[in-house]
Every structure is written in C-alpha cells, then in structure tokens.
C-alpha positions in Angstrom: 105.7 113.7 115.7 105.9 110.3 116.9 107.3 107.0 114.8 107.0 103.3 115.9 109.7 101.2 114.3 107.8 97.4 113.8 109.1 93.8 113.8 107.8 91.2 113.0 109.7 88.2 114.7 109.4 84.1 114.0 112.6 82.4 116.1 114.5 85.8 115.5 116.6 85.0 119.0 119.9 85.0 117.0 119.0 87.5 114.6 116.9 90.3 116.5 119.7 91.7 119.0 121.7 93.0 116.2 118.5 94.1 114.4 117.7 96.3 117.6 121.2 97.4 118.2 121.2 99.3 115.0 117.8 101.1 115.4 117.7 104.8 116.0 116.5 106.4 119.6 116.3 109.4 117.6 115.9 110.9 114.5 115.8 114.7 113.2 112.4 116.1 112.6 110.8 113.5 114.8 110.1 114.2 118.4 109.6 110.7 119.7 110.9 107.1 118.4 109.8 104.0 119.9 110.2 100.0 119.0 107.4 97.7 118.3 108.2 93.5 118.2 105.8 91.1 116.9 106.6 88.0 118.3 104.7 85.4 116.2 104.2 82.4 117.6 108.2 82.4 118.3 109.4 79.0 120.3 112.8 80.5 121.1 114.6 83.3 123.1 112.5 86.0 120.6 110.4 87.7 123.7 113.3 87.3 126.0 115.7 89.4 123.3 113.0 92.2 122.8 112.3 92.6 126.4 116.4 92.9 127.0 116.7 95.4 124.6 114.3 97.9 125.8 111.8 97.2 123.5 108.7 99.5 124.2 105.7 97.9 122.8 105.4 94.0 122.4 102.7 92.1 120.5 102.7 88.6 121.6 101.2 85.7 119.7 100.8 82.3 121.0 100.8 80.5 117.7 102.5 81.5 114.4 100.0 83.2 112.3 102.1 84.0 109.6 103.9 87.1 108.3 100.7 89.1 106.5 98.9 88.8 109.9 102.0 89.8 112.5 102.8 92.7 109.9 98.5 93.8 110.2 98.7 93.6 113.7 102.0 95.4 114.5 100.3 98.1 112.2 97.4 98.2 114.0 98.9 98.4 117.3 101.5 101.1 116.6 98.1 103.2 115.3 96.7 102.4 119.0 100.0 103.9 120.4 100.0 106.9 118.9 102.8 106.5 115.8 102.0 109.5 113.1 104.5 107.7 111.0 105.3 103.7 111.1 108.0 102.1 109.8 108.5 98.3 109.3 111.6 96.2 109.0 112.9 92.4 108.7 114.2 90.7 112.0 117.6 89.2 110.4 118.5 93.1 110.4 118.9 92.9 106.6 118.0 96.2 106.1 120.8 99.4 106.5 118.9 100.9 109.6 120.7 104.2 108.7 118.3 104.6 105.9 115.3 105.0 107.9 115.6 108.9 107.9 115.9 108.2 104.1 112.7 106.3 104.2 110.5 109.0 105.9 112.1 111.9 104.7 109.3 112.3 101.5 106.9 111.5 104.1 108.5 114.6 106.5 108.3 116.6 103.6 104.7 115.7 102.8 105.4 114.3 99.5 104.2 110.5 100.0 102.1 108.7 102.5 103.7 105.6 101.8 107.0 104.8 100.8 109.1 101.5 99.5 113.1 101.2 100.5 114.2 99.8 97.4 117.0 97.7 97.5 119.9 97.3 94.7 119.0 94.2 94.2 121.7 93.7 90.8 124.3 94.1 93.7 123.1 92.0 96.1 125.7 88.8 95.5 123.5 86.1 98.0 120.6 86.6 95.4 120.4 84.2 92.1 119.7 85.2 88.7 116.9 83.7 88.7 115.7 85.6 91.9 116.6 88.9 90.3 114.7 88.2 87.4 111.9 87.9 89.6 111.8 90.6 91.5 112.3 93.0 88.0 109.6 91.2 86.9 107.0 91.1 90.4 107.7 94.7 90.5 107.2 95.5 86.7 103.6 93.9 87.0 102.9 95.0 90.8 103.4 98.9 88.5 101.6 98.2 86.0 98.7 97.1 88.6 99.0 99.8 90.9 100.0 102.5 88.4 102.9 103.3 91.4 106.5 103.6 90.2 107.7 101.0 93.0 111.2 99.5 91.9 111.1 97.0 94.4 107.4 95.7 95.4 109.1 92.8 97.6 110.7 94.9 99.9 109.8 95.2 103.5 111.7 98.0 104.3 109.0 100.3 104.3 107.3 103.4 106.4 103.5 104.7 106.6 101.6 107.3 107.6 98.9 106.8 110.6 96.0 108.1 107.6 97.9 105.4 105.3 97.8 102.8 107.8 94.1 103.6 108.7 92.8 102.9 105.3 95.3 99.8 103.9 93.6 96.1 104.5 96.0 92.7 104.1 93.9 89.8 103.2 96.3 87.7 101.5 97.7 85.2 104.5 100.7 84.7 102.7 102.4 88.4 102.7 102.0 91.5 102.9 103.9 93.0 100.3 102.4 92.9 97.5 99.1 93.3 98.3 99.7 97.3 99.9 101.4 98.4 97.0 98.1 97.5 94.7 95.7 98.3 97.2 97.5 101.9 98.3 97.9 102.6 94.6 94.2 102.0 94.1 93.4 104.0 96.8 95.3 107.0 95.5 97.6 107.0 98.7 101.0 108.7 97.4 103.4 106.0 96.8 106.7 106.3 96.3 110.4 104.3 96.2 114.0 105.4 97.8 117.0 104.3 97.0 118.1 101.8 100.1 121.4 100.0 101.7 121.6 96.5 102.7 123.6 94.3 104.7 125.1 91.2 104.7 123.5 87.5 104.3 122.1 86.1 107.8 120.5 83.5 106.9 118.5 81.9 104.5 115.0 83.7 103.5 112.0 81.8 105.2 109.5 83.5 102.9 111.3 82.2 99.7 112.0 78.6 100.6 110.7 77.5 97.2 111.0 79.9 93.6 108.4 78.1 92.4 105.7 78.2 95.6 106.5 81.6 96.0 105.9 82.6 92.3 102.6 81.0 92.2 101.1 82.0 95.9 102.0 85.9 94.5 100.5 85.4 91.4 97.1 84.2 93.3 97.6 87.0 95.8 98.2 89.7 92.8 95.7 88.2 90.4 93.0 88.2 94.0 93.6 91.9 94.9 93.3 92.7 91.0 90.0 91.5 90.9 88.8 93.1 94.3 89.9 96.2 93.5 89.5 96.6 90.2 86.9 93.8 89.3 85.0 95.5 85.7 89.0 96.0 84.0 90.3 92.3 85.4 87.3 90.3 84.1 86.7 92.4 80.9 90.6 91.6 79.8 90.1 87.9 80.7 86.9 87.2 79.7 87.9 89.0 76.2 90.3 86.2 75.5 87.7 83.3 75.0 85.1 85.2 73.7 87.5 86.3 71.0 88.6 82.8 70.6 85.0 81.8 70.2 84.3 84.5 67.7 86.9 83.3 65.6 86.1 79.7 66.3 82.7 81.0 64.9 83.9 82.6 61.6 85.9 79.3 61.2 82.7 76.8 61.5 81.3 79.6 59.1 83.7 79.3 56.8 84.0 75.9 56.3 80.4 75.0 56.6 79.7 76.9 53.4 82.8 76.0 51.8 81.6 72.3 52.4 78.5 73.2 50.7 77.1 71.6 53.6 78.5 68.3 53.8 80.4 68.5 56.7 78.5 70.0 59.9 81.5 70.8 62.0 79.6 70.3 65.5 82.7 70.3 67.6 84.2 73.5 66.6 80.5 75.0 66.8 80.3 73.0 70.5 83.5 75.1 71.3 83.1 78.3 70.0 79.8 78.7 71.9 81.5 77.1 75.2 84.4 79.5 74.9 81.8 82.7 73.9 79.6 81.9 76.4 82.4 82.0 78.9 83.9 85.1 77.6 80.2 86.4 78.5 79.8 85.1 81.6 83.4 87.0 82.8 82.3 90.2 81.6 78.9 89.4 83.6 80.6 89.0 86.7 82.9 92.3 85.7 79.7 94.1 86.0 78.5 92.9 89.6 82.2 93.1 90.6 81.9 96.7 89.6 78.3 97.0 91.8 80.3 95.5 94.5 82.8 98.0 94.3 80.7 100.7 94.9 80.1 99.0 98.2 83.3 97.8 99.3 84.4 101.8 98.9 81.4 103.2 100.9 82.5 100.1 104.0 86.4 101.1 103.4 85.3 104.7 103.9 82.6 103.1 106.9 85.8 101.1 108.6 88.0 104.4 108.1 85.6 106.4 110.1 84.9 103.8 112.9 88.7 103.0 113.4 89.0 107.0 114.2 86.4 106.5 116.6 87.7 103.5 118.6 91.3 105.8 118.4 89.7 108.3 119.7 88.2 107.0 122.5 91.3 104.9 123.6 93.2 106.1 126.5 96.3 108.3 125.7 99.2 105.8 124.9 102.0 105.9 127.5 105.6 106.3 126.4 108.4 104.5 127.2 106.5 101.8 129.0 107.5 98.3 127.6 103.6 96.4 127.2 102.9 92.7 126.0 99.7 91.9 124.1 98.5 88.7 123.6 96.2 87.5 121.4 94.8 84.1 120.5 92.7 85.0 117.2 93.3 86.5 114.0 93.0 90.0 115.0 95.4 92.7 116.7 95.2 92.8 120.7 93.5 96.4 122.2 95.1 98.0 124.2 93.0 97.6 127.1 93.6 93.6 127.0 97.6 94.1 127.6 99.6 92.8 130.8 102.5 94.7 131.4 
C-alpha cells in the first residue's frame, strides 16, 4: 500500500519547510509514504525548499496556472507513481499533519473512497463571522447538491483513493473544492468527513482575498457542476419559476380582462406572462437535451476511466525514493516519460 502526500505550492518558500517538517515518513497500515510538491509557477525559493527537504516527486510549472489545475495535476501524477491512496494538503502547513492517519483510516478500513478533514471551524479565532457563516452555509448547499454529509466542503485537507482519483474531473479554474465533493457524490464514490486539528494563522488566505469574489466565483462553479451533472433536476427547478410566474401572470390578464368587460386589453401583462412561460419552456427544453447529454458524458467518463488504466498500465514501474521534476508548459499534467531528474 503506497500513499503520495500532494502540495500544491505558489511562493510557499517561507511556508513549505515547516509544512514538510511535520509530514509523516511512515504511517501504520501503509507500506510506503512518499511527498509530491506542485510548484505552480512559484517565483521564489518554492523548488529550492522541496528539493532540500527530500521531497520525492516534484511537478514543476513554469507559469502559475492556478490552484484547480496544480491540485489536477499533482493528482494525476501521484496516479502515474503508483499512490493507492492520495492525500492533499495546504502549503502554509495549516493543517494538523498528525491527522493524516485520521484521514485515511475509513479509507484503510474500506469504508470511503473519498474523505473531507473537517475543520472546527467555530474555534478557529483568525476566521470572521462572516466567514463562518459561509462556510456553514457553502457546505449546507454543497450537501444538499451532492447528497454527501460533508461538514466542511472548503476544506483541503483531504485523501483519495487511486479508483476515486481515476474517475473525478476539475473543470472549474478557480478551485477545486467544491467541485469533487458534487461530482464524487454524483458519481456514487463513498464520501465521507473526519473530525480534524488545525494550526495556527500563517498568513493571510490567497484563495479568499475578497468575501464577495469568492462567494460569487463558487456560486458559478456550484451552479456549473449542478447543471453538468445533473442537467433535467437543475433546469426543471429554474425553469419552473417563470413559467409559474407566467401562469399566474396569465390567470391575472384573465381575470381582469373579463372583469373589465373588455375595456381594458392588458397587453403588457399578457406580453410578460408569455415571455416569462415561454422561458420557463425553453429551460425545461434544454433539461431534456441536458439529460440526452448525460447519457453521453457517462458512457465518455466510463470511456476516459478505461483509457487512463491503459496508459497506467503501460507506464513503466514508478521508482521510489527517487526525487523527479516535471515540467510542463500547458494545461495538462507532465508524463512521466517527459521528466528530468
């Protein structure tokens, strides 16, 4: 049983030493634990850290690409190295790294494929009401969504099994987060939270800069993978809402056309009520297709399942121990047969 421990570092050269010092060698029930950086476009001492520390597999990006993407490629690469469980972490080490046999512990024990640290966030002092609110609330819907019982959907703090990290997909550029909680929940991969430490403050999060911008780039990335992956529900709740409101528009125009004995023709509200119906119409319309389409997204989920398999299969055995470098300069995670040691 071999686990890959992942970060994913932007100008982490102050934060990523202490990160690494905490990280297990070994762990009981696991025969071999290695450490995976993502370096992501870092201009600092990032690299330079990592390498000093021993770390054993290094995924090196040019240009910063953005959290989603260095978290999809560290995933990817781990795969190529063998992990059978992968676990991911923050760079500003503030995670409890003596959870992590916490965090795989339901996967050891085969009851989850996928599991969420959750943090006690009502404890945590450097977070704001407001902030707190949030996150009760971005979890609340990310459970509703994914029909998981998640109690922290932010969190990164989080391990995965190689089948687990086969099937999941990010397509949202922002993060990551989100986004696998709904899709693994839709998948019927076994989710499931633990209870997790913290540590102290490092610095400021680079994710949240705004309340505002983050609130409304997770909406769009929750309201996107809502309507990929379940396209007929999504569109038939929203498109129920104007057509309701045009139906009632409808009676209304009704209503007081005859009680007007005709005097009055009440165009505009008749205008409206068909503009809003026909809308209403047109969303369950596009449910349906989105529905057709789902069908065939499944059978290329299942298609890109079975060809990542193959090109795993046909990959060299990974070597252990050996620190590796991967660059890439595109959007997609380096192979291992493009790495310079």
């Amino acid at each position: 049983m071999k686990l890959i421990i992942q970060i994913p570092c932007y100008n982490e050269e102050q934060h990523l030493g202490q990160t690494l010092a905490a990280l297990p060698r070994s762990l009981i029930g696991i025969d071999c634990v290695e450490w995976l950086v993502i370096n992501d476009g870092s201009r600092d001492g990032t690299l330079e850290v990592a390498k000093r520390f021993g770390v054993d597999h290094i995924v090196d990006f040019p240009t910063n690409m953005g959290l989603a993407h260095a978290f999809k490629a560290g995933i990817a690469r781990a795969v190529e190295e063998g992990a059978d469980i992968i676990v991911n972490t923050d760079a500003d080490n503030q995670y409890d790294a003596r959870d992590i046999p916490l965090l795989i512990k339901p996967i050891l024990k085969r009851e989850a494929e996928f599991v969420i640290g959750a943090r006690p966030i009502a404890e945590i002092e450097h977070f704001s009401a407001t902030k707190k609110l949030l996150q009760r609330f971005g979890s609340g819907v990310v459970r509703l969504i994914s029909g998981t019982e998640v109690r922290d959907a932010p969190s990164g703090f989080r391990a995965l099994t190689r089948e687990a990290a086969l099937r999941i997909n990010i397509f949202d550029g922002f993060t990551y987060t989100l986004e696998s909680i709904i899709q693994a929940g839709l998948q019927n991969i076994r989710v499931v939270s633990v209870p997790i430490r913290v540590n102290g403050e490092t610095r400021p999060s680079r994710l949240i800069r705004s309340v505002f911008r983050y609130v409304v780039r997770s909406a769009i990335s929750t309201i996107r993978t809502m309507v990929i992956y379940r396209p007929g529900k999504t569109l038939f709740v929203v498109g129920a809402i104007p057509l309701l409101v045009g139906v009632f528009l409808s009676v209304r125009w009704l209503i007081l056309f005859y009680g007007d004995s005709g005097e009055r023709a009440h165009v505009p509200s008749l205008v409206f009520a068909a503009v809003l119906a026909t809308a209403g119409f047109l969303l369950w319309l596009c449910g349906v297709i989105g529905e057709m389409l789902k069908i065939n997204r499944m059978l290329l989920e299942d298609t890109q399942y079975h060809l990542r398999r193959q090109r795993l299969a046909q990959l060299p055995p990974p070597h252990s121990g050996d620190s590796q470098v991967a660059e890439s300069n595109d959007s997609r995670a380096a192979p291992r047969d493009a790495q310079a040691a």
